[in-house]
C-alpha positions as CSV (number, residue, x, y, z in Angstrom):
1,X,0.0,0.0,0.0
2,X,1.6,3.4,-1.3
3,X,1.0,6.6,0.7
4,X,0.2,9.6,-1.2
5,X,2.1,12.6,0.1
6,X,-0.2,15.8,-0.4
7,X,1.8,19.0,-0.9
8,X,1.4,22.8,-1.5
9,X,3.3,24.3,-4.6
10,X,5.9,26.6,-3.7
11,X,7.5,29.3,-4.9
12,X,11.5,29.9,-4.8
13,X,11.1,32.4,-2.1
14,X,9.8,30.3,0.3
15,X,12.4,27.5,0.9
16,X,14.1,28.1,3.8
17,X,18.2,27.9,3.8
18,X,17.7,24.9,6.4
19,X,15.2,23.3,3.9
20,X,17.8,23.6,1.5
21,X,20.1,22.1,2.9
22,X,18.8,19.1,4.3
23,X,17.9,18.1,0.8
24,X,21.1,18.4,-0.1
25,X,22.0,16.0,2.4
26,X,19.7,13.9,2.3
27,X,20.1,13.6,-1.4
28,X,23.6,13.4,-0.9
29,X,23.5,10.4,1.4
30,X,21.4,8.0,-1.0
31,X,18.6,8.3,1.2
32,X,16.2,9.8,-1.3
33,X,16.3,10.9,-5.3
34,X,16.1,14.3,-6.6
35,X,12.9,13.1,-7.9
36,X,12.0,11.5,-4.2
37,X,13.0,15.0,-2.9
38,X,10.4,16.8,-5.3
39,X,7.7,14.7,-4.2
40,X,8.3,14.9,-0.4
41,X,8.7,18.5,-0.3
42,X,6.6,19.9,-3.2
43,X,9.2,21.4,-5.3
44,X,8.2,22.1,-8.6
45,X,11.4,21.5,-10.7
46,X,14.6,19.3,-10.9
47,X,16.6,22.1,-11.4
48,X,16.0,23.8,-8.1
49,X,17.4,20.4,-6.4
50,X,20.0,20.2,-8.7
51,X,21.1,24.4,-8.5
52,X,21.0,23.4,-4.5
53,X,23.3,20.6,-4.8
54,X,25.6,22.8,-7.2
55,X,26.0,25.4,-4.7
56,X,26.0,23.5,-1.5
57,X,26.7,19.9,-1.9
58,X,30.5,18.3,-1.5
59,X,30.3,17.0,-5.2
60,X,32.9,18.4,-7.4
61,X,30.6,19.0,-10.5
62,X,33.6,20.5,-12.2
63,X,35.7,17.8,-12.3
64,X,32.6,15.7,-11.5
65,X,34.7,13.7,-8.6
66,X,33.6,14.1,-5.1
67,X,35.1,16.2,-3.4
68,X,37.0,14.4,-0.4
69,X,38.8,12.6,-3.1
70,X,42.4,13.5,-3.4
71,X,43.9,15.4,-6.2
72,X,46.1,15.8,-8.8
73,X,48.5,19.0,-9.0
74,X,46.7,19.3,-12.1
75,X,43.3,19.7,-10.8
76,X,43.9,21.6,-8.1
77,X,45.9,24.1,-10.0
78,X,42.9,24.2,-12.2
79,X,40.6,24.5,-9.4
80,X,42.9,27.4,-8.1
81,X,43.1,29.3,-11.5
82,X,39.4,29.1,-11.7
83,X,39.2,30.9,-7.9
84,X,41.8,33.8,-8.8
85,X,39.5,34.6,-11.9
86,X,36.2,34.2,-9.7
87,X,38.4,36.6,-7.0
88,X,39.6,38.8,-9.8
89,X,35.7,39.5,-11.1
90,X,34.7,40.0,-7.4
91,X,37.6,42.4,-6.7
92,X,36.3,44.5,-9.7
93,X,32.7,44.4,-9.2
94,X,33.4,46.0,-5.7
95,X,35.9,48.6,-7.1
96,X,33.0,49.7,-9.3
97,X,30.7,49.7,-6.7
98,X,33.3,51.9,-4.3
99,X,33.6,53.9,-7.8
100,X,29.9,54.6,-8.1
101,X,29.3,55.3,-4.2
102,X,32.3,57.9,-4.1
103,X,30.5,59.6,-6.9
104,X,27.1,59.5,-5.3
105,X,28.9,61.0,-2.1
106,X,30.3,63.6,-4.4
107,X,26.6,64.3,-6.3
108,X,24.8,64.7,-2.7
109,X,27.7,67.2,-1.2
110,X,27.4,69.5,-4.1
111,X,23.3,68.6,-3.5
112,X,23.6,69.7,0.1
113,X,25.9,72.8,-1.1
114,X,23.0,73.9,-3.9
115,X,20.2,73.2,-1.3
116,X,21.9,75.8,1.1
117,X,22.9,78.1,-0.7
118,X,19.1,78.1,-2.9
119,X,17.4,78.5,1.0
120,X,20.1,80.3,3.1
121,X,20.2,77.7,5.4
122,X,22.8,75.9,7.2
123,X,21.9,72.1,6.4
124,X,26.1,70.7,7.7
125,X,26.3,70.7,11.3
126,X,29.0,72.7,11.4
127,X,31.0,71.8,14.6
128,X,32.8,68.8,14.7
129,X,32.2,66.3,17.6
130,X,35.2,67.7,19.8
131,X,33.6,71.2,19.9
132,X,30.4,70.2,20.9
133,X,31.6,68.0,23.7
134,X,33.4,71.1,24.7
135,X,30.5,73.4,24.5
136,X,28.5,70.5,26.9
137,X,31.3,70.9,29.6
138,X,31.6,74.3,29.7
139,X,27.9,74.4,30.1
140,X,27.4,72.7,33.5
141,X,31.0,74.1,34.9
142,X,29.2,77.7,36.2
C-alpha cells in the first residue's frame, strides 16, 4: 500500500536555507532521489534540487569527482586558476561599486551645497564632535 504525500506548490522564495540544505544532504547520502525529494517536499522542478546541490553539496561537478577525493597538481591548479579569476571579477565588481558610491557622495555634497545656498540655510552641522563636547562641559561648569 503506497502513501500519497499531499503538498502545497511553492514558490522559490519560500524555501528556507535549512530546507535547502537538508535536501542536499539527504540527497547526498542516498537516502532519497532528486525526484524523491520533489515529491516529499513539493518542489516544482529538478533544477532547483539540482542548482542546490551545485551550490551547497560536497560534489565536485567541475571535475565531476567528489570532493573528499584527493587530487592531482593538475586539478587543483585548475581548481585554483578558476578561484583567482572568480576573486579577480569579485575584486572588480566591488571597485565599481566603491567607484559609483564615491560619486554619489560627491553628487549629494554639491546637493547639500545647492540646497543651502538656494534656501540660506545651514543644512552641515558645522561643529565637529570635539567642539560640541566642549561646548556640553563648559555648560554645567558655572
Amino acid at each position: 500500500m503506497e502513501e500519497r504525500v499531499n503538498y502545497v506548490k511553492r514558490s522559490q522564495k519560500d524555501y528556507s536555507m535549512s530546507l535547502k540544505l537538508q535536501i542536499v544532504h539527504e540527497v547526498e547520502r542516498g537516502e532519497i532521489s532528486i525526484r524523491g525529494a520533489q515529491r516529499k517536499y513539493g518542489i516544482q522542478g529538478r533544477a532547483t534540487i539540482t542548482v542546490w546541490l551545485r551550490k551547497y553539496g560536497n560534489f565536485d561537478w567541475e571535475n565531476q569527482t567528489p570532493s573528499h577525493m584527493p587530487k592531482t597538481p593538475e586539478q587543483r591548479i585548475m581548481e585554483l586558476e578558476a578561484k583567482v579569476k572568480l576573486l579577480e571579477k569579485q575584486r572588480a565588481y566591488y571597485e565599481h561599486l566603491a567607484n559609483v558610491s564615491d560619486k554619489k557622495a560627491i553628487i549629494f555634497d554639491m546637493m547639500i551645497n545647492l540646497a543651502e545656498k538656494e534656501y540660506q540655510i545651514d543644512i552641515r552641522k558645522n561643529s565637529s564632535p570635539e567642539q560640541s563636547i566642549n561646548l556640553d562641559k563648559k555648560k554645567t561648569k558655572p
